[in-house]
Structure formats: C-alpha cells, structure tokens
C-alpha positions in Angstrom: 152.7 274.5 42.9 151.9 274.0 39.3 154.3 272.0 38.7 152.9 269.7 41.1 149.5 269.9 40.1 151.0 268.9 36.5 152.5 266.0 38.1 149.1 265.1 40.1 147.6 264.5 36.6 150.0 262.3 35.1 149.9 260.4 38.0 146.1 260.1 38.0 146.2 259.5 33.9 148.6 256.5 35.1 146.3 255.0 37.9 143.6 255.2 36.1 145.3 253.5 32.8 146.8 251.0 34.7 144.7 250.0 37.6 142.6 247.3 35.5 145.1 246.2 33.6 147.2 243.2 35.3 150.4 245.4 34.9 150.2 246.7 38.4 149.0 250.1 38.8 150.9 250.3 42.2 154.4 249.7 40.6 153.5 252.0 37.9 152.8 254.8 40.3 155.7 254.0 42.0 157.8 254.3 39.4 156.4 257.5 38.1 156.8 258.9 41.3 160.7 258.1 41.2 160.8 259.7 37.6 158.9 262.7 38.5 160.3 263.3 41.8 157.2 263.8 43.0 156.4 263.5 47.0 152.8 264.1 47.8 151.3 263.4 51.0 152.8 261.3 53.4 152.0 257.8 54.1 151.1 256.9 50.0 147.7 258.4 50.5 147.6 260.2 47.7 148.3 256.8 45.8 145.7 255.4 47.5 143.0 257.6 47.1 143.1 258.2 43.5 143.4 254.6 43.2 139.5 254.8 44.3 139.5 257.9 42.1 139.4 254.7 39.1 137.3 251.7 41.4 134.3 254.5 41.0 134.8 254.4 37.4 133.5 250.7 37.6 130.6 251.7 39.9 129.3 254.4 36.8 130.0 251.5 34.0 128.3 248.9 35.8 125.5 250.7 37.8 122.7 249.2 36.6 123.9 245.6 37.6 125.3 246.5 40.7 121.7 248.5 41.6 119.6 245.6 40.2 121.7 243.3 42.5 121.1 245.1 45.4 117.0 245.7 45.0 117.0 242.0 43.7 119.1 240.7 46.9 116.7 240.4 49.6 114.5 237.6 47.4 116.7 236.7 44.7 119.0 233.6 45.1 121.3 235.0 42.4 121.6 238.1 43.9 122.4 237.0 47.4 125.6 234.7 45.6 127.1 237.6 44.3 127.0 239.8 47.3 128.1 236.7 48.9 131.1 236.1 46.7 132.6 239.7 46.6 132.0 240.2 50.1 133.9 236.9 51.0 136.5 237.4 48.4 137.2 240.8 49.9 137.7 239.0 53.8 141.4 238.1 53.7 142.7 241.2 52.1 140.9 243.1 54.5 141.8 240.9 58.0 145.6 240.3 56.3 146.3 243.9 55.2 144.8 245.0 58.7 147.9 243.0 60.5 150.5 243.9 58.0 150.0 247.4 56.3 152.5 249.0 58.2 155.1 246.4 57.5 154.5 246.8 53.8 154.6 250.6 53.4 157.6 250.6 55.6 159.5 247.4 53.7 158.0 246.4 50.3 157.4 250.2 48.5 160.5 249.9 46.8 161.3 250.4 43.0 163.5 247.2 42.8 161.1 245.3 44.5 158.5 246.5 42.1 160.5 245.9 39.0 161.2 242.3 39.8 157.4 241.9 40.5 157.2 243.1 37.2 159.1 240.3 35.2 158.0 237.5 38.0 154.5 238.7 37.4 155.1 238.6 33.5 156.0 235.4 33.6 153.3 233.8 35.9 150.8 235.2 33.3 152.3 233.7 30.1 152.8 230.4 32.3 149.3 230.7 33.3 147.4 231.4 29.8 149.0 228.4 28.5 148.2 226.1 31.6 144.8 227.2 32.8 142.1 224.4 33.4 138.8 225.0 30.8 136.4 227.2 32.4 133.3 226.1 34.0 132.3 229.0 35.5 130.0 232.0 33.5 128.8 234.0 35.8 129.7 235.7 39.3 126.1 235.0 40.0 127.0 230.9 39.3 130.7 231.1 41.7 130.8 229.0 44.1 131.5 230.6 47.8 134.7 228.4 48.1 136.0 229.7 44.8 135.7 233.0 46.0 137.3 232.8 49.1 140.7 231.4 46.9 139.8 234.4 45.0 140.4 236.6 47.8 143.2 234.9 49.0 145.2 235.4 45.8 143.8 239.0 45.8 146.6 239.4 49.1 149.6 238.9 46.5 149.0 241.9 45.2 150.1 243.8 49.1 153.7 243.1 47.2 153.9 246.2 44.9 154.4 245.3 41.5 152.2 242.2 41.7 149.3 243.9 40.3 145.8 243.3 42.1 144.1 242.8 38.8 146.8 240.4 37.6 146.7 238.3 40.7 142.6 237.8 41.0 142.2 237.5 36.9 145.0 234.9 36.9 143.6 233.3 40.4 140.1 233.1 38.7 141.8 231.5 35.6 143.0 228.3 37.5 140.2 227.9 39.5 138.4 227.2 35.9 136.6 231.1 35.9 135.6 232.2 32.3 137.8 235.2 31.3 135.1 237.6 30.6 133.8 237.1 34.0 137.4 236.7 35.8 138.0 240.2 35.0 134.4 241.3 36.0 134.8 239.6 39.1 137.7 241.6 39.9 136.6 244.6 38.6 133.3 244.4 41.4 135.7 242.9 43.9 137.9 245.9 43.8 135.4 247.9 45.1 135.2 247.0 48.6 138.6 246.4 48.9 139.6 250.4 47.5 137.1 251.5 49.5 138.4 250.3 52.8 142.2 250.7 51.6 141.0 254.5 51.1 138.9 254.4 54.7 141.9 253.0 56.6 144.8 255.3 54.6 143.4 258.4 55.3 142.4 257.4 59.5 145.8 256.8 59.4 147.3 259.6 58.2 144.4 262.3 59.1 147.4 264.8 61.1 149.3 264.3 58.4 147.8 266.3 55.8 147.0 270.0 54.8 144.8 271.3 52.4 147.5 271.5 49.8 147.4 267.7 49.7 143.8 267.8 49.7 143.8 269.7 46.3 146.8 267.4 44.8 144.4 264.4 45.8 141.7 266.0 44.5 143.3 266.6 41.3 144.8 262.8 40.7 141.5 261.7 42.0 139.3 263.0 39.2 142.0 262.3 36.0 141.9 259.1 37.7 138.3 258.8 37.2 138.3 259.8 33.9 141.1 258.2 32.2 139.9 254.6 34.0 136.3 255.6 32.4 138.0 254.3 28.9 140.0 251.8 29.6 137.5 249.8 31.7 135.2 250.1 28.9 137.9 248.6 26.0 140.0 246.1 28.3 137.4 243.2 28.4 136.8 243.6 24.2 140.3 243.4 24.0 141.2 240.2 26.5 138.2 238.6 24.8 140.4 239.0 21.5 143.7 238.7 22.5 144.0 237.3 25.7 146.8 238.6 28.6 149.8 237.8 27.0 150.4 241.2 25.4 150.1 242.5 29.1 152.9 239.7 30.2 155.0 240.8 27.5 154.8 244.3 28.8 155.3 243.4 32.4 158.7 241.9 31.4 160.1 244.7 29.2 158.8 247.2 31.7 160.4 245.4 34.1 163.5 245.2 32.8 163.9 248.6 31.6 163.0 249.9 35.1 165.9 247.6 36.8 168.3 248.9 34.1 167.3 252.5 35.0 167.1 252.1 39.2 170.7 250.4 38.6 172.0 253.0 36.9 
C-alpha cells in the first residue's frame, strides 16, 4: 500500500507539472504509469481526477478575475464575452468527447501512440512559433465568439494522448492572431469547464468500479496535484513571455524519442 501511495504522489507531482505546459500532461502520465507499474483505478479515473486536482490551482491564482467576472456579468458587456467565449470554446470538446470517449480509452491510450504525439506535437509548435500571424487579440474579454469556437475545436486534438490540451489551444490561439500572454490564459480558464465535466463524466462512469482504496490513491494524487500545479502556473506565463514555446518543442521531441527507444526495447 505504501508503495502505491508513493507512486500516487509522483504521479500527482507529474500532472500537476505538466498539465499547463504544452508537453501533454496525459502522455506524461501515461508514461509514468508504464515506468512505475502502477494500475490505479480502472477506467483512467484516477488520471482524470487529479488532472482537476491542477485545473483548481488556476481557480485559487485567478479568483479574483474569475469572481469579478461573474458579479460584473449580468451588466457588464465585457464580462458577458468572456463567459461567452469559454463557455463556447468548451462546446465541441464536450458534444465530441461525449460520442467518442469510449473509443479513445479503449484505442488511443497507448504509449506509442503518445510518444509519436510527442515528436508530431514538437514539431507543429516550432513550425508554428515561426509562422504565426501577428496578434491582434489582447484580451479574452476583446475574443471574438467565432475565434473561440476554432478555439474549442482545436481544444478536441488533444482526445489523442500525447497531443497535449494546452499545446493544442495555446498553438490554436497563436494562428488565429491571439496574443501569447492571453493564449495561455485563455486556455488556462478554458480548462476549467472542460476538467470539470471530464471529471463529472469519468467518475458516473466508473462509480461500481471503485473502492475506497482508490478513493484515498485519488485523494492523494489529487492534492500533490494541486500543489505542485500552484508553481508552475504561477512561473509558466513569465517564462513564455521571455522565451517563447520552443524550449517546450524541443522537449517534446527528445521526450518523444527517448520514450519510443524505451517502449521498443
């Protein structure tokens, strides 16, 4: 039991590193989970909850914006657009994932797929920070509706594991002329709603599933998840501001390629 709890850990110190970063927390997980040996619950959940675990970390570092939007909303045209754009940038993961979550547990959860994901994904970004329109757009609160939407849209290229959900909206926002700064803001807020129903629909699934040994493993990833994702939100949008995401595509590659060496192996 210990040795699991110890493993709970690392995997929440992993989710919560990772899940803001566009390196894929997912494929990370996975990965860990094939180095570890480690089970936990059945159908993912475990991953999927302490994947929340981090989303709240966002809620605590951006509070007071999120609370001001939502006393300002009924009378404040501002507001309203930024409720408006998360909401509609969550739609198609939420009506696509609906359809096809079974078919991606059952097919796509794989350690090869994730590792090629990793390089694809590597690439993409380094293609992406040298092609990307100038930005004409500085706050959520200025998105257009229709921008959002494409937002969400690439937001669903992240059901592949190994995609990374960050990567894909952050990258998205970039050619649709988004600002960094607020790219990655907008997907930190849009991540949200989209954890929280991932979480919802995960745990409805699987509710006969689990025990209360997996309750206290979840608990456990859940809260070093919290914790760990507390710092790195805080330093990642200093440190794109400074050095953009190429250091992150860089990784993606070599990570990539290491893990293909080992699953071959």
């Amino acid at each position: 039991m210990l040795a699991e709890w110890i493993n709970a850990i690392i995997m929440g110190v992993v989710e919560g590193a990772t899940e803001f970063l566009p390196i894929s927390s997912t494929g990370h997980l996975l990965m860990m989970k094939e180095i570890l040996s480690f089970e936990g619950p059945k159908g993912n959940v475990f991953e999927i909850v302490i994947q929340f675990g981090a989303i709240l970390a966002v809620v605590v570092i951006y509070f007071q914006r999120l609370w001001k939007v939502m006393i300002e909303s009924p009378k404040n045209p501002e507001a309203q657009r930024f409720i408006m754009a998360v909401l509609l940038a969550f739609l198609p993961a939420a009506i696509i994932g609906a359809f096809a979550h079974d078919f991606i547990k059952a097919v796509l959860f794989n350690p090869i797929i994730v590792a090629v994901m990793f390089i694809l994904g590597g690439i993409a970004i380094l293609w992406i920070e040298k092609k990307a329109p100038k930005p004409q757009i500085d706050a959520v609160e200025h998105m257009p509706l229709k921008t959002a939407l494409c937002v969400g849209f690439f937001q669903c290229l992240a059901m592949v594991p190994g995609v990374s959900r960050s990567g894909a909206t952050i990258m998205g926002s970039l050619l649709l002329k988004v600002e960094r700064r607020i790219a990655a803001e907008f997907s930190f807020f849009l991540a949200i709603p989209t954890m929280a129903g991932a979480t919802v629909y995960d745990i409805y699934k699987n509710m006969n599933h689990l025990s209360l040994d997996d309750g206290a493993l979840i608990g456990i990833g859940f809260v070093t998840a919290f914790f760990s994702a507390l710092i790195v939100v805080r330093k990642f949008v200093d440190f794109i501001g400074k050095h953009g995401f190429a250091p992150f595509a860089w990784y993606r590659i070599a990570a990539g390629i290491i893990a293909l060496v080992f699953l071959l192996a």
